[in-house]
N, C-alpha and C positions, 0 to 999 in steps of 0.2 A: 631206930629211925631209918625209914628207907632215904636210899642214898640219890642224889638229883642228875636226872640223867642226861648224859651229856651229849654232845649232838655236832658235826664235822660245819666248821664256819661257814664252807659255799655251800654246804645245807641249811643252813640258818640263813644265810642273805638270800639265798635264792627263795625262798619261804617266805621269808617276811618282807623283799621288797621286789615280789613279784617276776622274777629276773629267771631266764636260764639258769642249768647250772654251769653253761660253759661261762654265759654273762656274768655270773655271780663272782664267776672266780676271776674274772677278766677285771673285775674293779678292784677286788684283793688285791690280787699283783700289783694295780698302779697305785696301791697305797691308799684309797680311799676309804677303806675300812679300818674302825680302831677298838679294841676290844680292854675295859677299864683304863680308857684315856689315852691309850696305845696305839699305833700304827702296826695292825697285821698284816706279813703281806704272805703269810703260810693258811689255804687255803686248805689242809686237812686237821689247823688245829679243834682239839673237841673242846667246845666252850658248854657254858649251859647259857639255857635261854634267859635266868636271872642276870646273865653278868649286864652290862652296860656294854652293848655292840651299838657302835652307828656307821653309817654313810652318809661321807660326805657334809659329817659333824652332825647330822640328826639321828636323835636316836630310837633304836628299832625295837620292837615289840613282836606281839602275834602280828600274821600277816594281816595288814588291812583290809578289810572287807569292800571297799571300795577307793577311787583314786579322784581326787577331784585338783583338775589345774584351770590356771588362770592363763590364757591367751591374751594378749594385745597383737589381735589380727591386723597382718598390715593389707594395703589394697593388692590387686593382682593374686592373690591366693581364697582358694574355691573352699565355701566350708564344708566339704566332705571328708569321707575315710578313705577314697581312692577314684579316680579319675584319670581318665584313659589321655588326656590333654595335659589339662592345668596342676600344675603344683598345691595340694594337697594343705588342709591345717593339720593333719596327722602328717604329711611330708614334711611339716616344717617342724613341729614338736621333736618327731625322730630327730632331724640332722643336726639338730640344736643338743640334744641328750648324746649323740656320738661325737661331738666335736669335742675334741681333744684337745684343742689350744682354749679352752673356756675356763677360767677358775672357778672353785668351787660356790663361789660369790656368785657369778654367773649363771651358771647353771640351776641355781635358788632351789637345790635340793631336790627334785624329779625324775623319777625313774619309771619307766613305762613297762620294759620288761615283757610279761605274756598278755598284758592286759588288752581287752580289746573296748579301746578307748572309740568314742564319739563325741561329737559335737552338738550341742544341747541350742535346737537350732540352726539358722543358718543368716550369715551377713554375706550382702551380694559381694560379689568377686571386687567389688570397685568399693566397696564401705571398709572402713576400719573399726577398731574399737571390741570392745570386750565378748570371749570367747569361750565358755563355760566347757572344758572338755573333765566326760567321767565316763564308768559304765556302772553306775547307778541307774538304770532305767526306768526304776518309780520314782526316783527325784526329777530325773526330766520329764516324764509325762507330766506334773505335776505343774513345775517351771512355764511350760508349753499350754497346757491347755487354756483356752478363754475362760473359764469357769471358775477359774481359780484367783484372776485377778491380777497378775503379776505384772507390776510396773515393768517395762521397760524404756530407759532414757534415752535419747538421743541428742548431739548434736548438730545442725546443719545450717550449710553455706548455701541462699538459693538465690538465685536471680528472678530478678523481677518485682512486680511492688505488691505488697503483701496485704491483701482486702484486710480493712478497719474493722469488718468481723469475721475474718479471719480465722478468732480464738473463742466466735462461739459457735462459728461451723462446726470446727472440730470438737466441740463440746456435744454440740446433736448428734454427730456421727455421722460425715461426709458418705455420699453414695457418689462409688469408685463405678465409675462408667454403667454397665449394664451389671457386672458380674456381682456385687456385695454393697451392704453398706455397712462403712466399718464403726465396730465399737464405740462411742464417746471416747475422745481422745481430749491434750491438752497441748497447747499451741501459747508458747511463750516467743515474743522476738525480743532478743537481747540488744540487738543494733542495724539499725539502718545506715544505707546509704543510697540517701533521692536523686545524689547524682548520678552515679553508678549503675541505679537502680538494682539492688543487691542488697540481702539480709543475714543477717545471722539467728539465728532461730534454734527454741529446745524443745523437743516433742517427746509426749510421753504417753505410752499405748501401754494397752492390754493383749493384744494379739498381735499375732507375728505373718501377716499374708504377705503372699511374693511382691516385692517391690513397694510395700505397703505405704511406705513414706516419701517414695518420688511421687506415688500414684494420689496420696492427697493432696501433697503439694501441687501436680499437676493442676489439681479440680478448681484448686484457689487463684490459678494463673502464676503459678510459681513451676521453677524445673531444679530441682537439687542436683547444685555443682559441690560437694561434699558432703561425707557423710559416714559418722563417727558412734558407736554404740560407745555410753558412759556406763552402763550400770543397768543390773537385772538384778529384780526386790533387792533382797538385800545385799547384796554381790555389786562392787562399786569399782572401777577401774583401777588399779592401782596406776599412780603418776610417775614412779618412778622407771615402772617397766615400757621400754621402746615399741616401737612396730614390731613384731616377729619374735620379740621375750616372753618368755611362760616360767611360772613360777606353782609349785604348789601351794592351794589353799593354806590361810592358817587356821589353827585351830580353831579361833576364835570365828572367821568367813566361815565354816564350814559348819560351825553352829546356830548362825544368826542365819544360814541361808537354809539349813534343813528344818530349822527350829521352824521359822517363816514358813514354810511348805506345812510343815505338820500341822499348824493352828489353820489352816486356811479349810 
């Protein structure tokens, strides 16, 4: 019987979670690595790829073919990969993944590594709410495109008083000044306030155009003072994660969200 070949541990984390191998060996050392329930912090020991190696208590396998994290974008942050001004959703994923006073509870198990991660989509600089980072790029084409159908939720605070139809404009599909008219949308208001004149409102599109949900609300006589992504198909906010926490998908998200894409 041939014999199972063995393989140097920062070769194996850097492999399987994406990582340098200066980085690899960098989580070694602070103990984040445990190889058969163990804390390694000898970064030349030869393991084999059967043992039970994790980071950061998850455990590791062949390298992942792709990386999928969950963002709770907060406002003031731009959803690009790099921007000459603003603070970045890739600037905040990084300094959340090197911050070093984070438990490992905190950090909810995410390593970026060489990956060259995006944002699946984009929420204006001033929106919150749920933030789809991978480099899957035929899961996002798909996510994205109009053709495919993909709910996305929103919630929002508008002012102003909210035409009584409202919710079958946006059923026809508002025409956004000169430039489109947008898809059949859904237009729910959850709560009014006649004195204030102010609403709370949940909108749900098929398409993602720049400013697409101040610029309806606009047409109705509405101006959105808040504004919150809940959920894309089947991809749903987690409540527990803050402004500015990102956690990796779980297994389970990652199948009801690809699974979703592939039948459509």
């Amino acid at each position: 019987m041939a014999t199972e070949k063995q393989i140097r541990l920062d070769k194996f984390i850097s492999e399987a979670a994406g990582l340098t191998r200066k980085d690899a060996k960098a989580v070694i050392t602070k103990g984040r690595v445990s190889v058969g329930g163990e804390i390694c912090k000898n970064s030349d020991r030869k393991v084999l790829v059967t043992e039970e190696i994790c980071l950061d208590g998850v455990k590791l396998g062949a390298a992942e073919e792709f990386l999928y994290l969950m963002l709770h974008k907060p406002s003031g942050v731009v959803s690009a990969t790099e921007d000459g001004r603003d603070r970045t959703v890739l600037d905040l994923v990084r300094e959340r993944e090197a911050d070093e006073t984070l438990s490992k509870e905190d950090l909810r198990y995410f390593v970026i590594g060489k990956r060259e991660l995006f944002p699946v989509g984009r929420l204006d600089k001033d929106t919150e709410g749920l933030l789809l980072l991978t480099d899957d790029g035929e899961l996002a084409h798909r996510l994205l495109s109009p053709k495919h159908h993909v709910d996305k939720v929103y919630a929002a605070k508008v002012s102003g008083t909210v035409p009584q139809d409202a919710a079958e404009r946006f059923a026809e599909g508002i025409q956004v000044g000169k430039d489109y008219k947008a898809l059949p949308a859904k237009l729910e208001v959850v709560s009014t306030d006649t004195q204030a004149e102010c609403a709370e409102v949940k909108i749900t599109l098929h398409e993602g155009k720049f400013h697409q949900v101040k610029r309806m609300c606009h047409e109705i006589g509405c101006e959105v003072t808040y504004l919150k992504r809940l959920s894309m198909g089947a991809l749903v906010l987690d409540e527990a994660l803050q402004p500015g926490e990102v956690r990796r998908l779980t297994e389970e998200e990652r199948e009801q969200l690809c699974g979703e894409v592939k039948r459509q």
